[in-house]
N, C-alpha and C positions, 0 to 999 in steps of 0.2 A: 167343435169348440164354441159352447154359447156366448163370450165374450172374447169376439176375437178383437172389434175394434177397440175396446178398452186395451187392451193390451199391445195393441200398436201405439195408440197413443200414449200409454206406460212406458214403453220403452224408445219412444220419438222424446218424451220430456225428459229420460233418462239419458240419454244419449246428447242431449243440446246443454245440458249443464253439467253433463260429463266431461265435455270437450274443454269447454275455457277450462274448467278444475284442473286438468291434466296438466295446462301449459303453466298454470297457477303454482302447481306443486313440482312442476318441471323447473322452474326460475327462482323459486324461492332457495332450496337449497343449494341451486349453483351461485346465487346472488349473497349469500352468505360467506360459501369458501370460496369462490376465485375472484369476487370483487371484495370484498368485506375481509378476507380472510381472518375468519372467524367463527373453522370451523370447533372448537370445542364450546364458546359460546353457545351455539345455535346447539350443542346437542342437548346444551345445562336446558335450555330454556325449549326445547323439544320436549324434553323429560316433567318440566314442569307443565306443560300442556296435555302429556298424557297423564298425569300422576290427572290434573282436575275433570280429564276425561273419563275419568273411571265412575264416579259417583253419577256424571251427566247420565252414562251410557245403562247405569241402571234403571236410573230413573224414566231416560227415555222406552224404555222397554215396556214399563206404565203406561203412558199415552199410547204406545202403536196398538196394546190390547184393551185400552180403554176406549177412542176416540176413532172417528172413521179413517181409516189407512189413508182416502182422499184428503181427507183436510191437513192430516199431518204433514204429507209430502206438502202441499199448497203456501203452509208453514213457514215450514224449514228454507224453500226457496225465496221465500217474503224476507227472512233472516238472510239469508247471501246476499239478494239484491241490495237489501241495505247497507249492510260493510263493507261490500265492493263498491259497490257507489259509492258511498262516504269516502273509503278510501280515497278512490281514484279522484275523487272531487279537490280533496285536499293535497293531491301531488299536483296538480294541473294550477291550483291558487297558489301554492308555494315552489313549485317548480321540481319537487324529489318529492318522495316517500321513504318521510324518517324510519330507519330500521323497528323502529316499535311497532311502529303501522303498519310494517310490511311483516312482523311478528304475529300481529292482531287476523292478520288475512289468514297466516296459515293456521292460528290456532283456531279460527271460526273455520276452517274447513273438514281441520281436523274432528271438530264438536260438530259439524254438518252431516262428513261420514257416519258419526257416531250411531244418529239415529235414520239415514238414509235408507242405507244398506239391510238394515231389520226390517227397515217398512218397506220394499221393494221386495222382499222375499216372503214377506207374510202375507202384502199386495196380490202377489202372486199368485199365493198357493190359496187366497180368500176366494180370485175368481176363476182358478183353475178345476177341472175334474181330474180327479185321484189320477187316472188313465193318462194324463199327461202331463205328469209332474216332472218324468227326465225330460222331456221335450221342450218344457217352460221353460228349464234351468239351463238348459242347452242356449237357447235362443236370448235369453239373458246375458249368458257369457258372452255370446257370438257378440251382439249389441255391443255390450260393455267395451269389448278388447278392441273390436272394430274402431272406437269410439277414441279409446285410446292408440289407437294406430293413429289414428290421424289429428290428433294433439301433439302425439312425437314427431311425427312429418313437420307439422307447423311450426311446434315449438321449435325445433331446431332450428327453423330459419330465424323465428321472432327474437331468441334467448341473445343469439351472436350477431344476426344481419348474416351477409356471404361478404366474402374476399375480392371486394371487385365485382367478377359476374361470376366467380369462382365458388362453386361449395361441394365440402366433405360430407356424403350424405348415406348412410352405412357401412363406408368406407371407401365406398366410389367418389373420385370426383367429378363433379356435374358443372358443366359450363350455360350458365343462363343468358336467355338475351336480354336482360336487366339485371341493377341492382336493387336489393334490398335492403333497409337501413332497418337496426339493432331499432325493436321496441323499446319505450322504456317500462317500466312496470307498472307504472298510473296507466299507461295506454294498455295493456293483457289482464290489468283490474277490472276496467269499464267494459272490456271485451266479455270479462269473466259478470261482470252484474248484468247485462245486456241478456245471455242464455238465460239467466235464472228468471229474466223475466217473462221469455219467450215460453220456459217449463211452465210459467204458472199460468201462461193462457193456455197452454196443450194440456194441461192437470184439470184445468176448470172443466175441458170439452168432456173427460171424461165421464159415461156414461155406462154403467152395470149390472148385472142381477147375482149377487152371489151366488157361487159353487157349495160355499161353506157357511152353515146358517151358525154363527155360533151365538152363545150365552156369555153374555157381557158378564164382568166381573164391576161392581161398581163399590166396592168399600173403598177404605184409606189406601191413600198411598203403599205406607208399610204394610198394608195386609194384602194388596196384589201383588205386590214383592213379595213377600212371604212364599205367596200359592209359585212362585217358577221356583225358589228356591227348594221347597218339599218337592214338587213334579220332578224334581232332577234328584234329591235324595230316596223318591220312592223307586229310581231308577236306576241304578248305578252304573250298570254298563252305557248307558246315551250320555248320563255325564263322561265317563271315560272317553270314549269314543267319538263326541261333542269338542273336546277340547285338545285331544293328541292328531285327531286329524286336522287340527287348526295350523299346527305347528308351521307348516311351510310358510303360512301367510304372515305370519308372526315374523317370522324372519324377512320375509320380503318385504315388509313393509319399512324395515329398521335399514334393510338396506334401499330402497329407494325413496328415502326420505334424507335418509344420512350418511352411510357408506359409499355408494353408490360415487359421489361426487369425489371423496376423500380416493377414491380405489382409481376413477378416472384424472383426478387432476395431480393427486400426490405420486400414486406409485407406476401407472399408464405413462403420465405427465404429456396428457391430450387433452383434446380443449373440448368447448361446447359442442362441437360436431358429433365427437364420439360418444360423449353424453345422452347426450336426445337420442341419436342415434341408437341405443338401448333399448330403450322402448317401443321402436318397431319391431325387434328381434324378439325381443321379450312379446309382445300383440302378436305376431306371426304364431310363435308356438300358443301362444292361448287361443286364438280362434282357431289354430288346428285342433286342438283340444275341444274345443264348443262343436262343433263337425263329426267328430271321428272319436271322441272318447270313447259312446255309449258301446259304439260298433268296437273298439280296440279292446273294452274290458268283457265283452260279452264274453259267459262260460265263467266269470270269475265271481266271488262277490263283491259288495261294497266295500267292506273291510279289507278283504286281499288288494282290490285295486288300490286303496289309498295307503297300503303298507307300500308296494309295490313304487309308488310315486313318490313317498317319501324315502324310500332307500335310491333311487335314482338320484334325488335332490342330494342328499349326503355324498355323492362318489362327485357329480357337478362342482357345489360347493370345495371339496377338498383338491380338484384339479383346481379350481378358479385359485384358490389361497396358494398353489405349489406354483404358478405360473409368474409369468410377466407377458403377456400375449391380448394386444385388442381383439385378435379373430378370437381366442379363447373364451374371453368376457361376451363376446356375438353369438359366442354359441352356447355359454352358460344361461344366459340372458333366452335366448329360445329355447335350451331345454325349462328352464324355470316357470318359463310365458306355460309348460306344457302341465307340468306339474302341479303347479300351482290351481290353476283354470280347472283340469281335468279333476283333482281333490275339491274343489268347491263345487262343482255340479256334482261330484259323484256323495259328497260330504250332504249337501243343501238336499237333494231327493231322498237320499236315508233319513233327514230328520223331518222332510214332510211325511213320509210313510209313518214315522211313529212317535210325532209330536201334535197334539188337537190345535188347529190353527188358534183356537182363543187362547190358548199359553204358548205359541210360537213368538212374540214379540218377548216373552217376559225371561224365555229358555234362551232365549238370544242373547239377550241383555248380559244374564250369567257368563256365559260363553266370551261373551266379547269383555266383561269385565276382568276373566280371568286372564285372558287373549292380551288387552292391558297392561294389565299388572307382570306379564312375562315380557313383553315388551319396554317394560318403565326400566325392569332389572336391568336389562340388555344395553339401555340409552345411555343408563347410569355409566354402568362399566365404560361402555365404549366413548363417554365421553372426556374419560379419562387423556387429559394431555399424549399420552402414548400413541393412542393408537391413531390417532389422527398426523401425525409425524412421519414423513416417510413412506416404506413403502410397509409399515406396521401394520396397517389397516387389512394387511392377507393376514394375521393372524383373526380379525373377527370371523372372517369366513369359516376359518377350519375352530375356533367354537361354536359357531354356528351349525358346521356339520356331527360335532357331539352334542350337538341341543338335541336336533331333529333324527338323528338315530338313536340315541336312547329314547325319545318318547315314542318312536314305531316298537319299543321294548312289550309294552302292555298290550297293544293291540295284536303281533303276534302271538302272546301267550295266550291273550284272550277270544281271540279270532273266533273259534268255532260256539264260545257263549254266544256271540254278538250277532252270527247271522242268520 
């Protein structure tokens, strides 16, 4: 592998501004419903950050196939550092961070993802050879979940503090020889600007010889948009199969941005511990997943695997909505971490195989704009007074699990076009 220290360092800068993100978007929406309570607020104005997400994420799909994948990343983190800074600056002179502010944090992170995630996987696949495209994406995941295992570890202590020397910590409790005092949010801001700055001196060191020589595209705006839009209609099955194997993530992201909190404080009626605590359960099955996918799906194709993942998500899903059980949630939570992970590397290596890395930023963009816009529907609904009420919030799951088995509808019919 001719670029292999690019790629530690790729995934060292992804991995240090990964981590504050986690505890960032771990605190925000518990800091809405169990301090704030105000969860159908937070979902209005959730949905108004994806609705302006949409346009971003096309656009940013332009830059990653215009501009050097290094400067973009170098970018976007010069953008964190500064809102989180500001933020955190401004809770430390005034003592709190006004909900607006603590609004602005997650909607820049949300618009961070937007165009991150495209340039990390185009990043990728620019200094990768063809020959080890499952292995990148492997090693990716592995990174990533690792990344977020230990933002859930953290978060959990920073979100609540412990009880004493007391804490509930995947459902064990653990007796420390100290205590910890509750961060408050200007202090896990400044934490969260601090990596972004560290990514930009570990972005800077990078140093590469592309795998992929491509042909820039330099016209207007609208007309490099245009060229991902025709690429995906001169293709119909990659659009198909680009957007129904999204579907898990679609859903998991609606749920742990916003469900997630309403299912553990309204209808669980458990506290920060068992929250955070999620996200380890859920990392466990995704870096199982990053390890052992390639070898679990061997003999099948890409398309059977991620039917196969997605029909597991749906039986999960509909236990989780029939129950009342935290071990239940612990174990939906690590089947999902499995499902999930193991659909995006198996999902991400099928569209390097058959998408030319200079319209890989622009085919993304699409992808994730549609990915959007199913997710805006979903915000909408569920932000309805209802379902945030109670233990109402089991009914999102079990629509959740007819969202994502009918879209495995196409891809089995389709299955043997596609492989």
């Amino acid at each position: 592998m001719q670029n292999r220290r690019a790629l530690t360092l790729l995934l060292a800068a992804n991995a240090v501004s990964g981590f504050a993100q986690g505890i960032s978007m771990l605190a925000i929406p518990w800091y809405f419903t169990h301090t704030l309570k105000q969860e159908s607020a937070f979902g209005i104005m959730y949905a108004v950050v994806t609705l302006g997400s949409m346009l971003w994420t096309l656009y940013a799909g332009t830059l990653i196939d215009r501009y050097p994948r290094k400067r973009v990343f170098q970018s976007i983190n010069v953008c964190g550092a500064l809102v989180l800074g500001g933020v955190a600056a401004t809770g430390y002179v005034t003592g709190d961070v006004p909900a607006l502010l603590v609004m602005l944090v997650f909607a820049a992170t949300i618009f961070i993802y937007g165009i991150h995630y495209p340039s990390l996987y185009a990043f990728g696949q620019e200094i990768t050879e063809k020959k080890y495209y499952g292995k990148i994406n492997s090693y990716l995941e592995i990174q990533g979940q690792a990344t977020m295992m230990l933002a859930g570890a953290v978060g959990a202590v920073l979100i609540n503090g412990t009880d004493g020397n007391h804490f509930n910590f995947m459902g064990i409790d653990l007796q420390l020889p100290f205590v910890i005092e509750r961060w408050s949010l200007q202090d896990i801001f400044l934490m969260d600007a601090c990596t972004y700055l560290l990514a930009i001196a570990l972005i800077s060191a990078i140093r590469y010889t592309p795998a992929v020589h491509n042909v820039v595209h330099t016209g207007s705006v609208w007309r490099r948009l245009r060229m991902g839009f025709d690429y995906l209609r001169a293709h119909p099955l990659l659009f198909l199969f680009g957007n129904m194997s999204y579907t898990i993530f679609v859903f998991l992201l609606i749920m742990a941005h916003l469900l997630q909190a309403w299912y553990v404080n309204n209808h669980l009626q458990r506290g920060a511990d068992v929250y955070a605590s999620l996200e380890i359960f859920y990392t466990i099955g995704a870096l199982f997943s990053g390890f052992f996918i390639r070898h679990l799906t061997a003999g099948k194709s890409k398309v059977q695997a991620v039917i196969l993942m997605m029909l597991v998500t749906v039986a999960g899903l509909v236990v989780t909505g029939l129950t009342r059980s935290v071990a239940v949630f612990f174990i939906f939570s690590l089947l999902i971490g499995v499902t999930n992970a193991g659909t995006r590397i198996v999902r991400t290596t099928y569209l390097f195989e058959h998408v030319p890395n200079n319209m890989m930023g622009r085919t993304n963009s699409v992808f994730n704009v549609i990915n959007i816009g199913m997710r805006l529907l979903f915000i909408l609904l569920f932000s309805i007074p209802f379902f945030s009420q109670g233990s109402n919030v089991t009914w999102t799951f079990l629509i959740g699990a007819v969202f994502i088995g009918a879209c495995a509808v196409p891809l089995i019919l389709k299955r043997k076009e596609m492989e």
